[in-house]
C-alpha atoms as a printed R data frame, in Angstrom:
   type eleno elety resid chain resno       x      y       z
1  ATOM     1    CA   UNK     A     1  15.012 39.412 -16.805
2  ATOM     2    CA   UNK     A     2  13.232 36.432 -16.395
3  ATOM     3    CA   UNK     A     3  14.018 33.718 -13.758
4  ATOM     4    CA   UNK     A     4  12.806 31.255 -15.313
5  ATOM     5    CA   UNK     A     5  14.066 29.761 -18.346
6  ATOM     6    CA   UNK     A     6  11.550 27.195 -18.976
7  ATOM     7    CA   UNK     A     7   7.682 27.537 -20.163
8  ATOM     8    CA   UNK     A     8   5.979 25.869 -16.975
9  ATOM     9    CA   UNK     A     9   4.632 22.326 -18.792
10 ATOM    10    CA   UNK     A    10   8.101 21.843 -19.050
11 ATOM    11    CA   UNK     A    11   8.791 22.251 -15.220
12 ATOM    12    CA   UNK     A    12   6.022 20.173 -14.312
13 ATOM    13    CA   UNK     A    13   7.401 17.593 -16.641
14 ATOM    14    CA   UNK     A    14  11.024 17.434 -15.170
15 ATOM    15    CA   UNK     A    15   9.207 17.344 -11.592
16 ATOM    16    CA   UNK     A    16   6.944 14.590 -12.450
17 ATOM    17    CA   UNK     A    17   9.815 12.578 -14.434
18 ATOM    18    CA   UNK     A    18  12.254 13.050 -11.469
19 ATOM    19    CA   UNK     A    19  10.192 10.880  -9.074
20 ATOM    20    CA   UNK     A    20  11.929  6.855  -9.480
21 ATOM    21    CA   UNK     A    21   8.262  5.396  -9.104
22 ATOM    22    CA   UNK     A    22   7.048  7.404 -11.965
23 ATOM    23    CA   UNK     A    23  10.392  6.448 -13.898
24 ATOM    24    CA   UNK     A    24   9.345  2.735 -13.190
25 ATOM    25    CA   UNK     A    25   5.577  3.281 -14.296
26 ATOM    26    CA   UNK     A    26   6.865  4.832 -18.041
27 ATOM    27    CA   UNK     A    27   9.422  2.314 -18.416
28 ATOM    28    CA   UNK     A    28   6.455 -0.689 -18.068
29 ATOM    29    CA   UNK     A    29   3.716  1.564 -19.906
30 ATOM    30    CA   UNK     A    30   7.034  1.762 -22.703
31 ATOM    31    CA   UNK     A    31   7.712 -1.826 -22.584
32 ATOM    32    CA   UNK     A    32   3.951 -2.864 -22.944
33 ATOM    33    CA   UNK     A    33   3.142 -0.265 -25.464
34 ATOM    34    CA   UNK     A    34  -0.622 -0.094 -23.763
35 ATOM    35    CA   UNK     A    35  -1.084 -1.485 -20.320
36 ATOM    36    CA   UNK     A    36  -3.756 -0.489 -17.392
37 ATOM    37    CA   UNK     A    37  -3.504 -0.254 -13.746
38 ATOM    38    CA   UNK     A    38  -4.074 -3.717 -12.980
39 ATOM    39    CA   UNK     A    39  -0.980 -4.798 -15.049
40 ATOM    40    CA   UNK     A    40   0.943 -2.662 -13.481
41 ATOM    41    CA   UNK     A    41   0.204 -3.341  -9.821
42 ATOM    42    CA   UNK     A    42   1.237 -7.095 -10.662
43 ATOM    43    CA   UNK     A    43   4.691 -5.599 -11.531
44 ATOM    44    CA   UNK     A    44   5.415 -2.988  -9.028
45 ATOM    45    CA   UNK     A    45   5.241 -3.088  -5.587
46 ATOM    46    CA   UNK     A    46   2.799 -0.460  -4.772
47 ATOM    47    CA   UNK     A    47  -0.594  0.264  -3.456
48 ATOM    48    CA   UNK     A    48  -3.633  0.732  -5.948
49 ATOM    49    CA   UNK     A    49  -4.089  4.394  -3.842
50 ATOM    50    CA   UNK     A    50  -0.551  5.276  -4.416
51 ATOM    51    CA   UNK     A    51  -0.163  3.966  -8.538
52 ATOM    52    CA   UNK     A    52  -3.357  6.185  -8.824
53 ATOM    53    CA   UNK     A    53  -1.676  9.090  -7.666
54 ATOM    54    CA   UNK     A    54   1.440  8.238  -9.447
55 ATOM    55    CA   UNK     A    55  -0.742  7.884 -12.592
56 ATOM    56    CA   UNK     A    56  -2.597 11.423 -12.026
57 ATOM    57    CA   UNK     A    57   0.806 13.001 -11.626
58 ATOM    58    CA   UNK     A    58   2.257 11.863 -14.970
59 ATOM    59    CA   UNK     A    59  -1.588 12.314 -16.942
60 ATOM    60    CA   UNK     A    60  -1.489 15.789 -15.875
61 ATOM    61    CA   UNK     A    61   2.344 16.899 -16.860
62 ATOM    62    CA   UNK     A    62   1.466 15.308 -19.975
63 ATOM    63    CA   UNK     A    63   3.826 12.584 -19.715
64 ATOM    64    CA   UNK     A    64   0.699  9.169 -20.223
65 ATOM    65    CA   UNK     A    65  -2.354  9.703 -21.681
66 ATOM    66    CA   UNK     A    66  -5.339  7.284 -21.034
67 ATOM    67    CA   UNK     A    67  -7.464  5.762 -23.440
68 ATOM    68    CA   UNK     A    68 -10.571  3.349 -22.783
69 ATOM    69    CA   UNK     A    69 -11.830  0.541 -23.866
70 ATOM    70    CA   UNK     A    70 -15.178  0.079 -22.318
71 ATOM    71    CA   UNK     A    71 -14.642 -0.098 -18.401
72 ATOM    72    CA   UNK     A    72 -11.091 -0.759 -19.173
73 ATOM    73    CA   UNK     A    73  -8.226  2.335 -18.614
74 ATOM    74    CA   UNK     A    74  -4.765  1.938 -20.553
75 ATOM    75    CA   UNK     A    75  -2.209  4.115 -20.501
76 ATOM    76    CA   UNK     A    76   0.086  5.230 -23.153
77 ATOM    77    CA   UNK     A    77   3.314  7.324 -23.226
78 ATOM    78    CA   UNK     A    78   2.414 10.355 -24.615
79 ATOM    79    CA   UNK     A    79   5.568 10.858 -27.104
80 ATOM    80    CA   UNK     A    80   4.417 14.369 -28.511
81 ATOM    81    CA   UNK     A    81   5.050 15.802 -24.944
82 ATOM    82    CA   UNK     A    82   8.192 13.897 -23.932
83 ATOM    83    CA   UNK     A    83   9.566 15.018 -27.335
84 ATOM    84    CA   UNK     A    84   8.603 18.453 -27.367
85 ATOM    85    CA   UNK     A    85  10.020 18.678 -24.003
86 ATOM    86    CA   UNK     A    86  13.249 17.366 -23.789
87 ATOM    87    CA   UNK     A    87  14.304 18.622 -27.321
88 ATOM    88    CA   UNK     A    88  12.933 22.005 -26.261
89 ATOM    89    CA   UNK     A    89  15.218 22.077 -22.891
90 ATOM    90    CA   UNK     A    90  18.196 20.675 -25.153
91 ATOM    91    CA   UNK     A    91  17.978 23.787 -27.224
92 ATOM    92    CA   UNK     A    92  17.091 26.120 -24.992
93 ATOM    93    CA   UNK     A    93  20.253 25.051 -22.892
94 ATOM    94    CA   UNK     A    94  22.458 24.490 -25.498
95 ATOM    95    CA   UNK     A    95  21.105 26.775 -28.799
């Protein structure tokens, strides 16, 4: 039997989603629809070293994805993913 119950984008979603910094990032990129790293330094309290790793985690689990306007970086919640996660878990857990 397998331990695991969950393909693995899925566990590096939870992990990255768990983290309250990375809860605080989605909720501004979600309020601002499209916003870059700039705009989001002015409205959290961290360094530009830390957001960046904060931003890599959540790019790679799927959770943002980037798009670029000339020099410019915005991020965007990447909806396919979140979906496809969370209503995968729900049925897997509850189907």
């Amino acid at each position: 039997m397998n331990v695991f119950c969950c393909p693995k984008s899925w566990l590096h979603f939870f992990k990255a989603s768990a983290d309250i910094h990375r809860q605080h990032i989605l909720l501004l990129i979600k309020k601002h629809k499209k916003i870059n790293a700039s705009r989001i330094l002015k409205e959290i309290k961290l360094s530009q070293p830390t957001l960046s790793h904060h931003l890599t985690i959540l790019k790679n689990a799927g959770l943002i994805v980037e798009e670029k306007k000339g020099r410019e970086v915005f991020y965007l919640i990447n909806n396919k993913t979140i979906s496809s996660c969370c209503l995968g878990f729900a049925k897997k857990m509850t189907g």
